[in-house]
C-alpha positions in Angstrom: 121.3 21.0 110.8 121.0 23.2 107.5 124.2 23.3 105.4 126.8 26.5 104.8 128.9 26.9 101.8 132.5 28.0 102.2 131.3 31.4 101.4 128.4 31.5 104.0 130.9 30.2 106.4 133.0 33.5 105.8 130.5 35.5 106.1 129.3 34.6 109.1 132.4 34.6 110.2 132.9 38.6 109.3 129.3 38.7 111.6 131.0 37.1 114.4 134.5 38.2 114.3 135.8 40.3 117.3 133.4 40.3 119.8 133.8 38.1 123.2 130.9 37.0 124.3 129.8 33.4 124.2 127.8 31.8 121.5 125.9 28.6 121.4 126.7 25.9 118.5 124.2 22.7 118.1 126.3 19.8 116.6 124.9 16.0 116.0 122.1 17.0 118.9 124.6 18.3 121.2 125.0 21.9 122.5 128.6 23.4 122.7 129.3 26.4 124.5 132.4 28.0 122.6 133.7 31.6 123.1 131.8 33.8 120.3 135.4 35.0 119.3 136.5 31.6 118.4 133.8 31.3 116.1 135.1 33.1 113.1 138.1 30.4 113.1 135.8 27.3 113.3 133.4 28.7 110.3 136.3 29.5 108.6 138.2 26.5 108.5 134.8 24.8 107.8 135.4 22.7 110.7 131.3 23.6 111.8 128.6 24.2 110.0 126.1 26.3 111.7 122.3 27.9 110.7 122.0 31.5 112.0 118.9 30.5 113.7 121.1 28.0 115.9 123.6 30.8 117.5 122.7 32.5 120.3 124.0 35.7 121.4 123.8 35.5 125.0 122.6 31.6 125.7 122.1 30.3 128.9 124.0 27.0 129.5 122.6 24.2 130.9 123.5 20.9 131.9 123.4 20.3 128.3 125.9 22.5 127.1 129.3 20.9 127.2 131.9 23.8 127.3 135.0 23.4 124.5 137.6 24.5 122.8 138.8 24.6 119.7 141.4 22.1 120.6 138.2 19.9 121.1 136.7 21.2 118.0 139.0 21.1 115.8 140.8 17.9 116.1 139.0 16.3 113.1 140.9 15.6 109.6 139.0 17.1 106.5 137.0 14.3 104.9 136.4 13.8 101.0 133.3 15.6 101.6 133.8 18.3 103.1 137.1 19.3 100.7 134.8 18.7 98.1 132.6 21.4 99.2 135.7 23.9 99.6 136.0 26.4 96.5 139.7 27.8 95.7 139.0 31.5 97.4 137.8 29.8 100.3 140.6 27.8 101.1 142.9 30.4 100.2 141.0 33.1 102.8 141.8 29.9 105.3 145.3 30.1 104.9 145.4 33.8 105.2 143.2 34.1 108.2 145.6 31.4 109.8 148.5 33.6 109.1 147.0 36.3 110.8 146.8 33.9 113.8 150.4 32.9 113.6 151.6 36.4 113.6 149.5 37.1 116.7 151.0 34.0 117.9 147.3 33.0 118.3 147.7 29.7 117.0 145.2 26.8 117.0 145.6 24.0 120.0 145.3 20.9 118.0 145.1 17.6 119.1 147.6 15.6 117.0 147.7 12.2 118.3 144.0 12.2 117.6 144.2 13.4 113.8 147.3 10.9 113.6 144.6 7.9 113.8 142.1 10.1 111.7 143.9 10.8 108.8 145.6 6.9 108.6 143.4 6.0 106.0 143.7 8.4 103.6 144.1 12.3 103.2 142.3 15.1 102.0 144.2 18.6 101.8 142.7 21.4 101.2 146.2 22.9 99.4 149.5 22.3 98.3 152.0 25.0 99.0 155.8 25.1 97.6 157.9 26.6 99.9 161.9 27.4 99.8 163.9 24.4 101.9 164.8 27.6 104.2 163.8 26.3 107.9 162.6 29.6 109.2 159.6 28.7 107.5 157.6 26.3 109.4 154.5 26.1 106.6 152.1 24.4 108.4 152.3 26.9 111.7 152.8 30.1 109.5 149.0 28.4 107.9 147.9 27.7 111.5 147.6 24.0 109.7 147.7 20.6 111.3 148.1 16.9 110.3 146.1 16.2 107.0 145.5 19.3 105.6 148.2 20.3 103.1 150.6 19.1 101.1 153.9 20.8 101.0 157.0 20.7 98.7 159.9 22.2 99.3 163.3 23.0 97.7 165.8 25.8 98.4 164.6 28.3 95.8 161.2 27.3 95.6 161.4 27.0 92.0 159.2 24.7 89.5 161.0 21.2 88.5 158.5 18.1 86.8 158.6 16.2 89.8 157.1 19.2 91.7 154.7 19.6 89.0 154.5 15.9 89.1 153.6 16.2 93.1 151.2 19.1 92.0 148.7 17.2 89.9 149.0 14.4 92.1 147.6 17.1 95.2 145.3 19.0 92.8 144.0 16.5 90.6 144.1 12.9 92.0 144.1 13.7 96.0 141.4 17.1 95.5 143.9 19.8 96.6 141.5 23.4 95.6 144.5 25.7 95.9 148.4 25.9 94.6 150.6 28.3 96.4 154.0 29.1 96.0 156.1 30.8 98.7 159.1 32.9 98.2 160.5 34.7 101.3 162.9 37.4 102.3 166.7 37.2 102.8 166.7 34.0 100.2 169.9 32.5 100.7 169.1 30.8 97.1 168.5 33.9 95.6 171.1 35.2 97.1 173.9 32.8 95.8 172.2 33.0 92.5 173.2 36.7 92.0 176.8 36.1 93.4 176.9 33.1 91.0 178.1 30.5 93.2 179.5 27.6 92.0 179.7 24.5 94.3 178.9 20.9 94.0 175.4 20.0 92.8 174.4 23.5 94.4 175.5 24.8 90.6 173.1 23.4 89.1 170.5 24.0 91.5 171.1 27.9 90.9 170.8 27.8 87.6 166.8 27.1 87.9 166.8 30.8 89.8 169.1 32.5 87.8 165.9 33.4 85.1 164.4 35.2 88.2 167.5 37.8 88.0 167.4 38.1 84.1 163.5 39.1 84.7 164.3 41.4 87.5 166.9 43.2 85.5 165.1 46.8 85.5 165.7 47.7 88.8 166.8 51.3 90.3 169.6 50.9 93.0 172.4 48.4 93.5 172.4 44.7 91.7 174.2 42.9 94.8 173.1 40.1 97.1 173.9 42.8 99.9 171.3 45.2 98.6 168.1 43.7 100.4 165.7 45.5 98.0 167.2 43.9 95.4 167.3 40.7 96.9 163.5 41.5 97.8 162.5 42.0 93.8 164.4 39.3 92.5 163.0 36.5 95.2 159.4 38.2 93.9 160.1 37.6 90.2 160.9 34.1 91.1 158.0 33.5 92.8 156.4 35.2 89.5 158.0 33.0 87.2 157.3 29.3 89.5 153.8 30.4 88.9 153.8 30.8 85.1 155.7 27.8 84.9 153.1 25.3 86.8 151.0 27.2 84.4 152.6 26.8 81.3 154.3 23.6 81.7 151.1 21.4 83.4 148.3 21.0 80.9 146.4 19.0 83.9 146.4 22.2 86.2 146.1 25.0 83.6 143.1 23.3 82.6 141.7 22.4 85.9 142.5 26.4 86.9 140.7 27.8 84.3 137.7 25.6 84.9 137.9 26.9 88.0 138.5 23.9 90.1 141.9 25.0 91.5 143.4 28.7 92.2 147.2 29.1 91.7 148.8 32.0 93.2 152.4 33.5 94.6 152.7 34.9 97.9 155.8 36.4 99.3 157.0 35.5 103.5 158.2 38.0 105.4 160.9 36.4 107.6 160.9 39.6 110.8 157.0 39.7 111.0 155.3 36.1 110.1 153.1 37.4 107.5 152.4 36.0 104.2 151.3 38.2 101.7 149.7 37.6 98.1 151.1 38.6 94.5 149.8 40.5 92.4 
């Protein structure tokens, strides 16, 4: 079977995407008849790899062709090979083509009790994501993830401590992890007791690591109050900002790994009423 690149696999992806008819896939000398709208998600997530010449646009089964789904074909783990072969875009166009899943509640029949025994001896994520402690945010399903394919950190606030950096360079640069994300979200109670300047227990503290994110958002038209939702909107987005220049700035391992371009770090922003996950400029 010839061999796709993370970019091919987009691409053919783009070729595929939308239509409904049935398409033909040979893998390890077996033919699988899959839905031809499916495809897109399986060359996406590099879970096949398929030449052109091998998909057929109207086949004609036969007692050979063994009809599954992608619960069936994508109950695999990523392996150390095929992570290696990811590049940082790719893996980020993974995650956002899975959120487009999750918000059409589309998502990806897994079998988990299968990729429980698969990834027992050892793991190879495509991504580590840092995500606010807030449990409306389920980060594997808003990813259309499963077992073994990203590490996540969380901590109300989703702001940058050393032992998140620490867990960072572990993901990126011991375990292979191609892509750092970090998620802020709407309605951030964090945030949100940050600008009323609670004080409580070790919570004090806590807010103190946010409170930067309000000093950065200070030029802002309209009302400074955790009631004003636009307000509470720009400040969660200048905290995301800043959790991003500080992996930066304070992790020589990833700044140098990002700007040989072996890792992507980015800031995306969750919108709690819709699903969707969008990226920072």
């Amino acid at each position: 079977m010839e061999s796709m690149s993370p970019d091919q696999h987009t691409a053919a992806a783009s070729d595929w995407r939308g239509s409904g008819a049935s398409a033909v896939i040979r893998s390890g000398g077996v033919m699988i008849g899959i839905r031809r709208r499916r495809v897109a998600g399986l060359l996406a997530t590099g879970a096949i790899a398929v030449s052109s010449s091998l998909l057929a646009a109207d086949p004609k089964p036969d007692a050979a062709v063994i009809d599954v789904t992608e619960q069936t074909a994508l109950r695999g783990v990523l392996t150390r090979e095929e992570q290696a072969a990811l590049t940082p875009q790719a893996v980020l166009d993974t995650l956002l083509a899975g959120n487009e899943r999750f918000v059409r509640n589309d998502l990806t029949q897994r079998n988990h009790s299968q990729r429980i025994r698969e990834a027992y001896a050892g793991q190879f994520p495509k991504a580590v994501v840092l995500s606010c402690l807030d449990s409306r945010i389920p980060v594997e399903d808003v990813f259309d993830r499963g077992i073994g394919d990203i590490f996540v950190a969380r901590v109300a606030g989703n702001f940058v401590n050393e032992d998140i950096l620490g867990s960072m360079e572990f993901a990126c640069h011991v375990a292979g992890a191609k892509l750092i994300m970090v998620i802020g979200h709407t309605n951030c109670g964090a945030v949100k007791a940050a600008i009323d300047d609670v004080k409580l227990g070790n919570i004090t503290s806590m807010l103190a690591k946010i409170r930067p994110a309000i000093e950065r958002g200070r030029p802002f038209d309209g009302l400074k109050a955790s009631d004003n939702p636009a307000y509470v909107a720009h400040v969660c987005r200048e905290n995301v900002r800043l959790a991003v220049e500080a992996v930066r700035q304070r992790s020589e391992i990833l700044r140098t790994m990002e700007t040989k371009g072996e890792i992507k770090i980015v800031g995306a922003y969750y919108d709690l009423g819709s699903g969707r996950v969008s990226p920072l400029p």
